[in-house]
DOMI-381772 format. One line per 2 residues: number of its first residue (from 1); their letters; for each residue x, y negated, z of C-alpha. Coordinates in nm, 2 decimals. Layout:
<rs>
NUM> A> X Y Z; ...
</rs>
This chain:
<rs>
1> XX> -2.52 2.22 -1.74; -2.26 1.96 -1.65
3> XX> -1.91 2.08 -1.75; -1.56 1.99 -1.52
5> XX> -1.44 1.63 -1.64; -1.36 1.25 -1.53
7> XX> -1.62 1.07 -1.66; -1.86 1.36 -1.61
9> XX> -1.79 1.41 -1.24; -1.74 1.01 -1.20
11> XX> -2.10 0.97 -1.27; -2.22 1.25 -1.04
13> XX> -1.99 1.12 -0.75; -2.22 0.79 -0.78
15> XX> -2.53 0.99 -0.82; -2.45 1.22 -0.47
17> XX> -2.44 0.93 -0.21; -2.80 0.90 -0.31
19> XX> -2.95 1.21 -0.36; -2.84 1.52 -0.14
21> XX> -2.95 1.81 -0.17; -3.23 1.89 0.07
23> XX> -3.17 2.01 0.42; -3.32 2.30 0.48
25> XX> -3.32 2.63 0.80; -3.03 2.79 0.63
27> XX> -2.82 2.43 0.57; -2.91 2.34 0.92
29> XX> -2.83 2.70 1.05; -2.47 2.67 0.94
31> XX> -2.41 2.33 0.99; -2.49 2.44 1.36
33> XX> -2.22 2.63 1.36; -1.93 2.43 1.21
35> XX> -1.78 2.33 1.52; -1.76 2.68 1.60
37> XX> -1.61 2.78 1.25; -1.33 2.48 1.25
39> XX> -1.21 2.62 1.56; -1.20 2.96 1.35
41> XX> -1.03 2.76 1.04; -0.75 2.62 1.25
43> XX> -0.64 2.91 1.40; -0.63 3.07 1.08
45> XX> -0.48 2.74 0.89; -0.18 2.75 1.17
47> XX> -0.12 3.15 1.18; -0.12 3.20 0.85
49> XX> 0.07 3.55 0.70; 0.20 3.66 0.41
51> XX> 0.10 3.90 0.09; 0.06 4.25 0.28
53> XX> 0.11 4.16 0.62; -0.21 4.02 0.74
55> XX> -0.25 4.24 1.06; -0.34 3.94 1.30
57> XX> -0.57 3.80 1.05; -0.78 4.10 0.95
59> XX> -0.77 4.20 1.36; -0.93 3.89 1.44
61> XX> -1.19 3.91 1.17; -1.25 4.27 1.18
63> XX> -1.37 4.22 1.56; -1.61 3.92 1.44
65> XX> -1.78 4.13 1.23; -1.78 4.44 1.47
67> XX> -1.96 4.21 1.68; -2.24 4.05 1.41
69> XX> -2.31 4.44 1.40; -2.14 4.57 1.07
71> XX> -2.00 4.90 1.07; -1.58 4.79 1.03
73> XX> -1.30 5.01 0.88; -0.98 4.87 0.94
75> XX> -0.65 4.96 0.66; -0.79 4.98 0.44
77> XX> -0.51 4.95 0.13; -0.31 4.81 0.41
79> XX> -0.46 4.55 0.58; -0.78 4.53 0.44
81> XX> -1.14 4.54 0.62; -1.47 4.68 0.49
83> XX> -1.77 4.57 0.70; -2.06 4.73 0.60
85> XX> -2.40 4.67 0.71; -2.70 4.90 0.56
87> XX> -3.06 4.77 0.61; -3.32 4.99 0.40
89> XX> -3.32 5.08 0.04; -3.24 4.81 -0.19
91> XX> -2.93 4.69 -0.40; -2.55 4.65 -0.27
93> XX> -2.41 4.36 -0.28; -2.01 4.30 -0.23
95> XX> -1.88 3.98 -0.08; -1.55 3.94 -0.06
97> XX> -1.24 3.65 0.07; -0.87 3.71 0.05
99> XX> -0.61 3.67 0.32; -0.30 3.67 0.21
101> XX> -0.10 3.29 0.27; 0.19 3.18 0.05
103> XX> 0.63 3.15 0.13; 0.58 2.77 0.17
105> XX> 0.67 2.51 0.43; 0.35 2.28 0.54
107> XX> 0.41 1.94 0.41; 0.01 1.78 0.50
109> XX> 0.09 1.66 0.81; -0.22 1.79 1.00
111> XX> -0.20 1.83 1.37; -0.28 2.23 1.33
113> XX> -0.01 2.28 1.05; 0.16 2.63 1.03
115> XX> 0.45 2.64 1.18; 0.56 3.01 1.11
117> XX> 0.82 3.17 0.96; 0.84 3.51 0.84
119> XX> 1.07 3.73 0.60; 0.98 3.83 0.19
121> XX> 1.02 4.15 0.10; 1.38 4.09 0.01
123> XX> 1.48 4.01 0.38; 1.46 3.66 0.32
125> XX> 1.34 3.38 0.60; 1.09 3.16 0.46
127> XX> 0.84 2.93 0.64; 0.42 3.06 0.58
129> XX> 0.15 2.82 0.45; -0.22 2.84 0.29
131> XX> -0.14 2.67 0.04; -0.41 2.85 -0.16
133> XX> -0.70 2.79 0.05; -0.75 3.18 0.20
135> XX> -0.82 3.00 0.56; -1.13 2.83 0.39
137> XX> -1.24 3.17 0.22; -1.22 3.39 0.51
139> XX> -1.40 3.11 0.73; -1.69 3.07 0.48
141> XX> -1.66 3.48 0.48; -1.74 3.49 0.85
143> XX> -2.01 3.20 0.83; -2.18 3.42 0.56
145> XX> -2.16 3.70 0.77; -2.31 3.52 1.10
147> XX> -2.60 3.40 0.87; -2.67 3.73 0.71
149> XX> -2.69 3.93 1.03; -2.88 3.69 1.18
151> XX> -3.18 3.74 0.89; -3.17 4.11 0.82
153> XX> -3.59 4.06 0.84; -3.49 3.85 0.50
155> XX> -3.28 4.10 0.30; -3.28 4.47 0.23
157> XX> -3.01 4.68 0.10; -2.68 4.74 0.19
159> XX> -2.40 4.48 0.25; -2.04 4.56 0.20
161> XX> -1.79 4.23 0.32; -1.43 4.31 0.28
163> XX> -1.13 4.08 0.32; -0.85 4.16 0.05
165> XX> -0.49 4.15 0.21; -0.25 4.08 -0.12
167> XX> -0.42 3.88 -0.34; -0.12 3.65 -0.42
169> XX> 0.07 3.94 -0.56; -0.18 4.07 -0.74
171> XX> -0.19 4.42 -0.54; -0.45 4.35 -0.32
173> XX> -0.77 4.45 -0.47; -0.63 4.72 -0.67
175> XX> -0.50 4.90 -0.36; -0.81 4.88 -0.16
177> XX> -0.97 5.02 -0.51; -0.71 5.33 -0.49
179> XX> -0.76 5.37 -0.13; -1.13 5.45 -0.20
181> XX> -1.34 5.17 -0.19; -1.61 5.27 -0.45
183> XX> -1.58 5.62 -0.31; -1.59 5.61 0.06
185> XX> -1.78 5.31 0.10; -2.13 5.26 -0.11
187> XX> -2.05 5.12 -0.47; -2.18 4.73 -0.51
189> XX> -2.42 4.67 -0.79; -2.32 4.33 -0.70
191> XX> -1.94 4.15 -0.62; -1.95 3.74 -0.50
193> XX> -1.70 3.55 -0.41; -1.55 3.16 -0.42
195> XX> -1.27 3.00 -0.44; -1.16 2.67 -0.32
197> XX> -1.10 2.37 -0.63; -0.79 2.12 -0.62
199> XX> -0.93 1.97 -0.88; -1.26 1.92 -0.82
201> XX> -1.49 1.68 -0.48; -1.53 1.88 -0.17
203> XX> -1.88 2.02 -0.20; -1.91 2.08 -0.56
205> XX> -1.94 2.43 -0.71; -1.75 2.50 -1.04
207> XX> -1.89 2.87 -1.23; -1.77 2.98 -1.56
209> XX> -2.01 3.24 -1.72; -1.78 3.50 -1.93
211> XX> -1.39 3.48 -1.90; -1.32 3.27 -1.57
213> XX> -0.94 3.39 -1.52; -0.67 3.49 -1.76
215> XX> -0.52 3.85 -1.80; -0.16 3.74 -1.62
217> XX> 0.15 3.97 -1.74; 0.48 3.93 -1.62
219> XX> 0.78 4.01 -1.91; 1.13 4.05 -1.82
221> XX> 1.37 4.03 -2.14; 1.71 4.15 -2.07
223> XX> 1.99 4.02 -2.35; 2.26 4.26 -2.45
225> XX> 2.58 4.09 -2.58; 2.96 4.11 -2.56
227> XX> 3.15 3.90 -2.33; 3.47 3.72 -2.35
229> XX> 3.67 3.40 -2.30; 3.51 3.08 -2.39
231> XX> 3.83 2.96 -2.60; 3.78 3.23 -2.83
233> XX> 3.42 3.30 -2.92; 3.44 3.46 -3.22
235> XX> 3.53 3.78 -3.05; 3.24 3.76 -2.85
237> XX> 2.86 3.83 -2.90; 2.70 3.55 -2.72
239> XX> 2.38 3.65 -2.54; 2.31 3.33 -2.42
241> XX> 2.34 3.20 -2.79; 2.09 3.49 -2.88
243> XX> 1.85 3.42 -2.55; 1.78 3.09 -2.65
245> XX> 1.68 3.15 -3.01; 1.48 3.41 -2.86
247> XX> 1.30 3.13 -2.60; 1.25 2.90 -2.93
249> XX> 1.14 3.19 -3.15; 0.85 3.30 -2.89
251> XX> 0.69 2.92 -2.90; 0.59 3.05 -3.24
253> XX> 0.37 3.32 -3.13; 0.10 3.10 -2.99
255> XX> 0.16 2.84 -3.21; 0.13 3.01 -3.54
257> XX> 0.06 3.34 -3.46; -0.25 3.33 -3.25
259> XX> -0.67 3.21 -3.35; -0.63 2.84 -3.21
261> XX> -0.96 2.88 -3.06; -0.84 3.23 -2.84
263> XX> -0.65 3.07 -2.58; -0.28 3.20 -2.48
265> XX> 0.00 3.13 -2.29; 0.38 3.23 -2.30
267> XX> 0.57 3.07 -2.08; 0.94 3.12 -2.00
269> XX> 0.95 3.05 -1.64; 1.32 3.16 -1.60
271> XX> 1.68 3.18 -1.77; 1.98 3.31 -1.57
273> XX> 2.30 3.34 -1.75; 2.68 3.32 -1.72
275> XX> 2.93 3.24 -1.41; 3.21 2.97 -1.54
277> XX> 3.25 2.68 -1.77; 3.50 2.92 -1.97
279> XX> 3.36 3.23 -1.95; 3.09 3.40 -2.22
281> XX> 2.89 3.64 -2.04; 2.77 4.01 -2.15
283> XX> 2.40 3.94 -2.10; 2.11 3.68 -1.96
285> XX> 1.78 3.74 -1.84; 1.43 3.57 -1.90
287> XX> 1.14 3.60 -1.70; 0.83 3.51 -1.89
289> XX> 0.47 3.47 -1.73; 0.21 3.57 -2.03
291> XX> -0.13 3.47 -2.01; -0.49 3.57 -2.18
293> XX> -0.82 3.68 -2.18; -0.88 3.98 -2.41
295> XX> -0.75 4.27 -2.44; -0.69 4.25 -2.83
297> XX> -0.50 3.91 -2.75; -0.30 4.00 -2.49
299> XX> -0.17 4.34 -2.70; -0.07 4.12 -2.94
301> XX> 0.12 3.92 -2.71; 0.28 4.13 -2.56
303> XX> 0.37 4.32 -2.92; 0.49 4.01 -3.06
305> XX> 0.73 3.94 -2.78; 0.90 4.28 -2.85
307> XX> 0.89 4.20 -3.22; 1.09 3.88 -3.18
309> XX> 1.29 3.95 -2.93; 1.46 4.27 -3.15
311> XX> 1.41 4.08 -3.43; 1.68 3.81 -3.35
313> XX> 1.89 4.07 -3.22; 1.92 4.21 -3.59
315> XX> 1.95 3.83 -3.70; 2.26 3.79 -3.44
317> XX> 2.43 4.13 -3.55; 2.38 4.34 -3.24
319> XX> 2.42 4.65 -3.31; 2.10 4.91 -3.20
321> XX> 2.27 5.01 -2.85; 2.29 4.60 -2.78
323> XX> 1.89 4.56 -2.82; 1.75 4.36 -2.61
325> XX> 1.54 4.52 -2.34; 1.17 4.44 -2.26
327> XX> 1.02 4.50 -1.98; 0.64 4.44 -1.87
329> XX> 0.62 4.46 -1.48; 0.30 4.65 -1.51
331> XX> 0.24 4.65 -1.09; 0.24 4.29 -1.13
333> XX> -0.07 4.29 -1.39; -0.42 4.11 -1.31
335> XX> -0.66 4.18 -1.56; -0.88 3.88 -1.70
337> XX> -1.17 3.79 -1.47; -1.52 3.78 -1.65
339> XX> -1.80 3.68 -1.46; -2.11 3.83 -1.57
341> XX> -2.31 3.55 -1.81; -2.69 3.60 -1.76
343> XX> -2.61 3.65 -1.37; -2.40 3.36 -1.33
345> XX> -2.63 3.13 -1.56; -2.91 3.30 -1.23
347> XX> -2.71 3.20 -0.97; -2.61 2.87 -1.14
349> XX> -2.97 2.77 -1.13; -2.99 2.91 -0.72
351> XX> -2.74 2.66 -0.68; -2.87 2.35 -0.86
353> XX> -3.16 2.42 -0.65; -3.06 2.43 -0.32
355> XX> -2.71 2.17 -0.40; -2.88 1.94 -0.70
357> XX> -2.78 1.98 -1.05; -2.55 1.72 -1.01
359> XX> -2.31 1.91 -0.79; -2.31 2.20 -0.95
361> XX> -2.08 2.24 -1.29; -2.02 2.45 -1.58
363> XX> -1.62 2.43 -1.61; -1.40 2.59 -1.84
365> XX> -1.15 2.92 -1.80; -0.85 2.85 -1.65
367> XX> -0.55 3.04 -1.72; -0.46 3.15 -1.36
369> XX> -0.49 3.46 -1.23; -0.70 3.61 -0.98
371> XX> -0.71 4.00 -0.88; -1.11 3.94 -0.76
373> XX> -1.14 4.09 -1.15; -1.09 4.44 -1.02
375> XX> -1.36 4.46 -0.87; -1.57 4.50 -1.18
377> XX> -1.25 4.58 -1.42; -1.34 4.97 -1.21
379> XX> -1.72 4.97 -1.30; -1.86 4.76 -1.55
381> XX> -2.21 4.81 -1.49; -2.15 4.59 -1.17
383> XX> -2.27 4.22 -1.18; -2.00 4.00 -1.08
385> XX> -1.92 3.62 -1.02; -1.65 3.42 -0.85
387> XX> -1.71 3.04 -0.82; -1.52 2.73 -0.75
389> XX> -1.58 2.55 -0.44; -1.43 2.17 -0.47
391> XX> -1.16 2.03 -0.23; -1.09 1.71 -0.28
393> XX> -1.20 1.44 -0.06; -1.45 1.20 -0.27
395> XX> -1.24 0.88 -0.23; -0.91 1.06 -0.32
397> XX> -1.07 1.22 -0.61; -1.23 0.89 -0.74
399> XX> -0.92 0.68 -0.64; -0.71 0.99 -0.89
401> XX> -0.96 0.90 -1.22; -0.92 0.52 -1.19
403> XX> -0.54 0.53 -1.08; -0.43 0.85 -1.25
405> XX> -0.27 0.92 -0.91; -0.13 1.31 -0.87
407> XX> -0.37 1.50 -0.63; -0.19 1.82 -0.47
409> XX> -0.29 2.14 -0.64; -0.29 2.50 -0.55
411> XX> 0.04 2.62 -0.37; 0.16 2.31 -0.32
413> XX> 0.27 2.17 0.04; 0.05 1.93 0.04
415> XX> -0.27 2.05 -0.04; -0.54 2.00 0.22
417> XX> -0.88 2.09 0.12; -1.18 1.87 0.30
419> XX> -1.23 2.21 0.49; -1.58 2.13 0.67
421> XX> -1.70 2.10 0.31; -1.55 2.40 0.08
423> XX> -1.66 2.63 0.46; -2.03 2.50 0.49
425> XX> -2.08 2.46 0.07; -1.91 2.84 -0.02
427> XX> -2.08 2.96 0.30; -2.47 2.85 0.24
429> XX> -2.42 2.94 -0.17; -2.29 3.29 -0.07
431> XX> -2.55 3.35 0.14; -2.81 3.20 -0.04
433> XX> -2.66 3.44 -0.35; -2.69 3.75 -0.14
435> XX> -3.07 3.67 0.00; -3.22 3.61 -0.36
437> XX> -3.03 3.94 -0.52; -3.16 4.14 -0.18
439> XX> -3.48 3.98 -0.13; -3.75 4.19 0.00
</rs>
């Protein structure tokens, strides 16, 4: 299997303008149907909503599938939809897209950019982008859909589709968990999904078997110290003196505390301190974003940040009522996604078969996060896989390896994913997935 890298992907660029994979009623079938599902992807690109507030979007969707036949519960956790669709006794398979978009303003200049504004949780104004590729996920979610209905003499078993509100918080999938997905709607033996690449051609199809995404924590660490004037800072306790050896003392826990070979991250993504040149304040703050995959790795983590944290405390003097305070935002946990390894090795093979081996890749784990790891975080006896569906247009992505030019990633105002490909590719492997695990 070919893994994600320049040279790697360089050669199989060169290799796909003269073998594609081959055509065949299902590839035809959806290609069909593009113009129908661009229309869908623009209207979904330029309406885009935020984490928890995707009534419009899972209204529109919710009637698609009503009308392919699936039995539709709207709310579910909030906004989410469960479409399910029984045909005989067989397995259950779970395919689901998210639909949450991202507090950015559109920078790609296409003529269907979003437009909209809406307000965070705190009140605040801020402009509404995909910036994650959701509009892409819920299109190839309705394609798949379309195609499945239309074959029901091909399949048998039951099919449950949902579309996750919330995925970019990270509350999404758990909520729809809580709110009885496993209970009031049959439990999958099965869970698919895809995600669109920045980093990868459009039509490619990235799988990782085992650990795909990282367990993501986020750590607050409140300073304790004693404030004064700046003129005279021996009567003070500086916390921002103490903050900062604690910033330097936590690169130390990856770097010499941890396997090399188990990956980690600690990152501190934040320091707010002080008001005035002359003033020494009574405490900072640091927002760290901690990132593994086991659970043995990320206890330790998360240990060692207390550890060091009190630990230079002592060394600065603070007495035990001036500890620092650690806080792990636990609502804002996702657990490490693992996809199954003997069934995505299976569906690996599907897809060099239908896309040729040279579009489809063994890549490595990343270390972002992705709540689809729920899903079989509640019952490990299911069989799950998320894949990566590449965006980038071929002659940007081969222009990037010879030039080293930046290519927009995830979340960024300017990423704009070759749609047509990452819809029709993520569409016609889902589906393709869901006949061979429910084939009669």
């Amino acid at each position: 299997m070919r893994k994600f890298g320049k040279l790697t992907l360089l050669a199989a660029a060169s290799m796909l303008a003269v073998s594609p994979a081959q055509a065949d009623a299902l590839n035809d079938a959806i290609a069909a149907d593009m113009p129908s599902l661009m229309d869908l992807y623009r209207d979904l690109h330029a309406n885009p909503e935020l984490s928890g507030e995707e009534v419009r979007t899972a209204a529109k969707l919710a009637a698609e599938a009503r009308r392919l036949g699936f039995t539709v519960t709207e709310k579910v956790g909030g906004t989410g939809v469960v479409a399910v669709m029984e045909n005989g006794e067989g397995p259950t398979v779970l395919l689901r897209a998210d639909m949450d978009g991202l507090p950015v303003e559109e920078k790609t200049g296409l003529p269907f950019a979003s437009k909209v504004k809406a307000k965070t949780r705190e009140g605040n104004e801020t402009y509404v982008m995909h910036a994650c590729g959701h509009d892409t996920h819920m299109t190839g979610w309705v394609a798949t859909a379309r195609q499945l209905a239309a074959r029901k003499d091909q399949w048998a078993g039951t099919l449950v589709m949902i579309l996750q509100p919330a995925e970019e918080t990270g509350e999404g999938a758990l909520a729809m968990l809580e709110d009885g997905l496993y209970t009031r709607f049959p439990k999958p033996d099965y869970a698919l999904a895809f995600h669109d690449a920045a980093g990868a051609p459009a039509g490619y199809i990235g799988y990782a078997p085992g650990y795909a995404l990282a367990n993501v924590d986020s750590v607050d660490i409140r300073v304790k110290g004693v404030g004064g004037h700046g003129a005279y800072p021996h009567t003070t306790k500086d916390p921002i003196v103490l903050a900062s050896r604690i910033v330097g003392a936590l690169q130390t826990l990856v770097s010499r505390e941890m396997d090399p070979q188990d990956p980690a991250v600690v990152t501190v993504g934040s320091f707010q301190a002080g008001s005035k040149h002359n003033i020494i304040s009574d405490e900072a703050l640091l927002l760290l974003t901690v990132r593994s995959y086991g659970d043995e790795t990320r206890a330790k983590l998360l240990d060692g940040i207390e550890r060091i944290a009190r630990g230079e405390a002592i060394t600065a003097g603070m007495p035990e009522d001036r500890m620092p305070v650690v806080t792990l935002r636990k609502a804002e946990f996702t657990p490490a996604t693992y996809n199954s390894p003997e069934f995505s090795v299976e569906m690996a093979k599907l897809f060099e078969a239908r896309f040729g081996k040279e579009r489809v890749v063994q890549s490595k784990p990343v270390m972002g996060g992705e709540d689809f790891s729920r899903y079989r975080r509640a019952d490990e006896n299911i069989k799950s896989m998320i894949f990566w569906v590449g965006g980038v247009p071929m002659a940007e992505y081969q222009e990037s390896l010879k030039t080293d030019k930046k290519l927009p990633s995830l979340h960024s105002a300017f990423w704009a994913p070759e749609a047509e490909k990452v819809i029709m590719t993520g569409a016609e492997a889902l589906t393709a997935a869901t006949l061979q695990i429910m084939k009669k």
